[in-house]
C-alpha positions in Angstrom: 15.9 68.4 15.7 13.3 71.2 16.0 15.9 73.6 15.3 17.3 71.4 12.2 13.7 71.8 11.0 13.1 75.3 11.3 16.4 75.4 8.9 15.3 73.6 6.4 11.6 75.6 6.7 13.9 78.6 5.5 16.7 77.5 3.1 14.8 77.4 0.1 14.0 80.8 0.0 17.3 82.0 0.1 18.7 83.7 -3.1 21.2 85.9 -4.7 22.3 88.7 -3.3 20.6 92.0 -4.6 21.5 95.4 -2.8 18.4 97.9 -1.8 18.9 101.8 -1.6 16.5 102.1 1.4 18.3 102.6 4.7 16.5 103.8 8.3 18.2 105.3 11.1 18.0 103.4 13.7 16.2 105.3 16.5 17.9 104.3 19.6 16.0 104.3 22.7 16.2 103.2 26.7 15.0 99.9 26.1 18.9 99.1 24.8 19.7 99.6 28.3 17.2 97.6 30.3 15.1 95.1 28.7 18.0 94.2 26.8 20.5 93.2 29.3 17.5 91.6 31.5 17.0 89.3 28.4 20.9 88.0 28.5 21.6 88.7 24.8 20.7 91.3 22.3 17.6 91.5 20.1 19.4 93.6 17.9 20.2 92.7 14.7 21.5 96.2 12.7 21.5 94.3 9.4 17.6 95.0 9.1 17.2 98.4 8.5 14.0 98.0 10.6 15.8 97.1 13.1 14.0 99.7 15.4 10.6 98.7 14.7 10.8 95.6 17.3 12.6 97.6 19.3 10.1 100.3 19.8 7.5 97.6 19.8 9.3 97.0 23.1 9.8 99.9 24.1 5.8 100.7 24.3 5.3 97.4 26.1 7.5 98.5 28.9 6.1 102.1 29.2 2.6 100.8 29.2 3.3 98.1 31.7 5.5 101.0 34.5 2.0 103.1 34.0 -0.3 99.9 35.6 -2.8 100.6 33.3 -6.2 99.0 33.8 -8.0 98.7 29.9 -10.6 96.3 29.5 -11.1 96.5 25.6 -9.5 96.9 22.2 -10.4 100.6 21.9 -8.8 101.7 25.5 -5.8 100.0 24.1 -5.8 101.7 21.4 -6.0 104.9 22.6 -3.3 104.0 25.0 -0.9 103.2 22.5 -1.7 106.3 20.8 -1.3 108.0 23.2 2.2 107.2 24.4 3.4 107.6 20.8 2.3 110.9 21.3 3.8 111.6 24.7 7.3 110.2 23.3 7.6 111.4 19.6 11.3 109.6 19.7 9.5 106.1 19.5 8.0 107.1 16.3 9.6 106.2 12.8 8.1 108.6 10.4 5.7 111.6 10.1 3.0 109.6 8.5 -0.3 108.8 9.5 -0.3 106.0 12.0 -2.8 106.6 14.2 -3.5 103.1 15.9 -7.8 103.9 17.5 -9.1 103.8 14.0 -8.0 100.5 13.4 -10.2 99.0 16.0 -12.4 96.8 13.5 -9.0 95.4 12.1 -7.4 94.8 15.0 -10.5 92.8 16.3 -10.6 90.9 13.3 -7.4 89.5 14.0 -7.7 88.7 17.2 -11.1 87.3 16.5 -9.4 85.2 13.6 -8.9 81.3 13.8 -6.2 80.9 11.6 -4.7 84.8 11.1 -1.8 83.1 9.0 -3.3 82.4 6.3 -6.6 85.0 6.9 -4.4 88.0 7.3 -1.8 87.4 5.1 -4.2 85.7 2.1 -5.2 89.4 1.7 -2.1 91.3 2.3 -0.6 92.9 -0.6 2.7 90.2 -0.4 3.1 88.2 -3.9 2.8 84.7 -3.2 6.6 83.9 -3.0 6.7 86.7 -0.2 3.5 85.3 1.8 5.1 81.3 1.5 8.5 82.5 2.2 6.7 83.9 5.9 4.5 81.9 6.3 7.7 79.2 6.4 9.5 82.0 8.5 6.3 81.7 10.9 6.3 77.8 11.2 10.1 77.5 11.6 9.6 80.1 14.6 7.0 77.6 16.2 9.4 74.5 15.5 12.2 76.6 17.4 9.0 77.4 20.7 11.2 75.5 22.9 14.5 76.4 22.0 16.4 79.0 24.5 16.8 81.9 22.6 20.6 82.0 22.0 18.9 79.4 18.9 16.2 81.2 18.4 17.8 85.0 17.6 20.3 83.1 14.3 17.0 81.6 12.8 15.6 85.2 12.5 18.3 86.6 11.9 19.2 83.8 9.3 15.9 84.8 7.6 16.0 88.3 7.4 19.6 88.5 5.5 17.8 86.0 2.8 15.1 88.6 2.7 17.7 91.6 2.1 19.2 89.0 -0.5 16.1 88.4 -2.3 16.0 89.1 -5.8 12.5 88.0 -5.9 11.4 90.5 -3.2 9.9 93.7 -4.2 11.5 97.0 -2.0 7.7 97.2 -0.4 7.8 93.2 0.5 10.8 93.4 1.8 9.8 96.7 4.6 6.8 94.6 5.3 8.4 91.2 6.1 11.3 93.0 7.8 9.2 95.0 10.1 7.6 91.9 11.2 10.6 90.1 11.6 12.4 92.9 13.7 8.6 92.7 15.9 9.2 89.1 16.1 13.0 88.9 17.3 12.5 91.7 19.7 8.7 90.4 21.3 10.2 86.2 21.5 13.1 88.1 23.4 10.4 89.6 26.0 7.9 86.5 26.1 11.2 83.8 26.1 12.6 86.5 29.5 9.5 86.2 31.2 9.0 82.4 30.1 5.9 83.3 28.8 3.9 80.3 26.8 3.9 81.7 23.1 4.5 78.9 21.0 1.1 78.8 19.1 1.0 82.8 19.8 2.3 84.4 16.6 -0.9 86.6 16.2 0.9 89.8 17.1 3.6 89.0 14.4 1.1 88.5 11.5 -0.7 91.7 12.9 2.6 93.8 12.0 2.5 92.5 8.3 -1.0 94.0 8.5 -0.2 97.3 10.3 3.8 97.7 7.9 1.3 97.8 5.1 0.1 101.0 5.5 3.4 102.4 7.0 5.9 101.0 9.6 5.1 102.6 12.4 1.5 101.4 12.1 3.2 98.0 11.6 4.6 97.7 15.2 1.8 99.5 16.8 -1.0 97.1 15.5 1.7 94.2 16.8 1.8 96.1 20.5 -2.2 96.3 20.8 -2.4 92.8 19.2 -0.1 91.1 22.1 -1.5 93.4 24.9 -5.0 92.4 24.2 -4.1 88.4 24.0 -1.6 88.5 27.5 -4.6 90.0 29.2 -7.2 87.9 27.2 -9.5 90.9 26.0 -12.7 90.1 24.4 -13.1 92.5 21.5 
C-alpha cells in the first residue's frame, strides 16, 4: 500500500515527452565496484544525465569513512570534504567554483531547520510546479521508508524520466531536481545497506537542491556535509 501511495504522490506530474540538449559524461569511479555490489543492486540509473552526482556523493562518503576522521563541527567537515575533492580531482563534475567551507552559515541553516522542505526549497529558485512536483517526489520517498530497495530504486527512477519528460520544466529545474534525485537514489542505497533509520531524514536531499543551485558539484557536496553532520549528530 505504501508503495501504491508513493505512485500516485508522482503520477500527476508526469507529461509529454520534450527532449533536452544537455548531456554529462558520466564520471565513472571505484565506488561502481564496491559499494555497489555490497548494496545487492545498482544505484545507477544512466537515464539522468546526473547520474554521477549521487554517485560521487558516495563516493566521498566512503573515502571519508576509510580515513577514520574525527570532526566535531560543520566547518571541519567542510574543510574535509573540500579537501578530498581536491586530493581526487576525478570526483569533481566541472571546473566551477564549488568550494564547500564557505557555505558554513548555509549548511547550518539547514541542519538547524525544522521543516527544510518547505524552508529550503520556499526560497530556491524552482517555479512552483518544480518545488510541488519534489516536494511530492520527497513524500512518496518517505511512504516507500520501509520498502526493500528493489521498490524503492523504480519510484526514483519512475520520477526522474517524468522530469526529463517535462514540458513544464525549465533546462535549470530540471539539473537541480536531477542532481537531487541521483543524491537521493545513490545515499537510500547506502543508508537502506547499512539499515540505517532514514525515513524522516531527507535533509541531505533538500540540501542538494540548495547546493545544484549554484552548480552541481556544490549540489552533492552540500548533500555529503549535510548527512555526515546528522549520522554523527553535530551541533552547528
Amino acid at each position: 500500500m505504501k508503495n501504491l501511495k508513493a505512485w500516485l504522490l508522482i503520477l500527476p506530474f508526469f507529461t509529454m515527452a520534450c527532449s533536452d540538449e544537455y548531456a554529462e559524461e558520466t564520471i565513472e569511479t571505484s565506488y561502481q565496484n564496491k559499494s555497489m555490489k555490497k548494496a545487492g543492486m545498482s544505484p545507477a540509473n544512466t537515464a539522468n544525465p546526473y547520474d554521477s552526482a549521487g554517485m560521487i556523493h558516495n563516493e566521498i562518503l566512503e573515502i571519508l569513512a576509510d580515513t577514520d576522521f574525527n570532526s566535531t563541527s560543520v566547518e571541519e567537515i567542510t574543510v574535509l570534504i573540500d579537501s578530498v575533492s581536491a586530493a581526487h580531482p576525478e570526483l569533481m563534475l566541472s571546473t566551477v567554483d564549488s568550494t564547500l567551507s564557505s557555505r558554513v552559515l548555509e549548511i547550518t541553516g539547514i541542519i538547524n531547520s525544522s521543516d527544510p522542505v518547505s524552508n529550503i526549497l520556499g526560497v530556491s529558485s524552482l517555479g512552483t510546479l518544480a518545488k510541488t512536483s519534489f516536494t511530492a517526489f520527497l513524500n512518496s520517498l518517505l511512504l516507500a521508508s520501509d520498502s526493500p530497495y528493489s521498490d524503492i530504486h523504480p519510484i526514483i527512477v519512475s520520477y526522474e524520466a517524468s522530469v526529463l519528460s517535462s514540458l513544464a520544466f525549465s533546462a535549470d529545474e530540471k539539473r537541480i531536481i536531477l542532481t537531487a534525485s541521483s543524491v537521493a537514489r545513490y545515499s537510500v542505497a547506502e543508508k537502506k545497506r547499512k539499515d540505517k533509520d532514514w525515513e524522516t531524514s531527507v535533509t541531505n536531499i533538500v540540501a542538494a537542491v540548495s547546493g545544484a543551485q549554484s552548480n552541481t558539484a556544490l549540489g552533492l557536496k552540500m548533500a555529503a556535509a549535510v548527512g555526515i553532520c546528522q549520522n554523527n549528530n553535530l551541533a552547528p
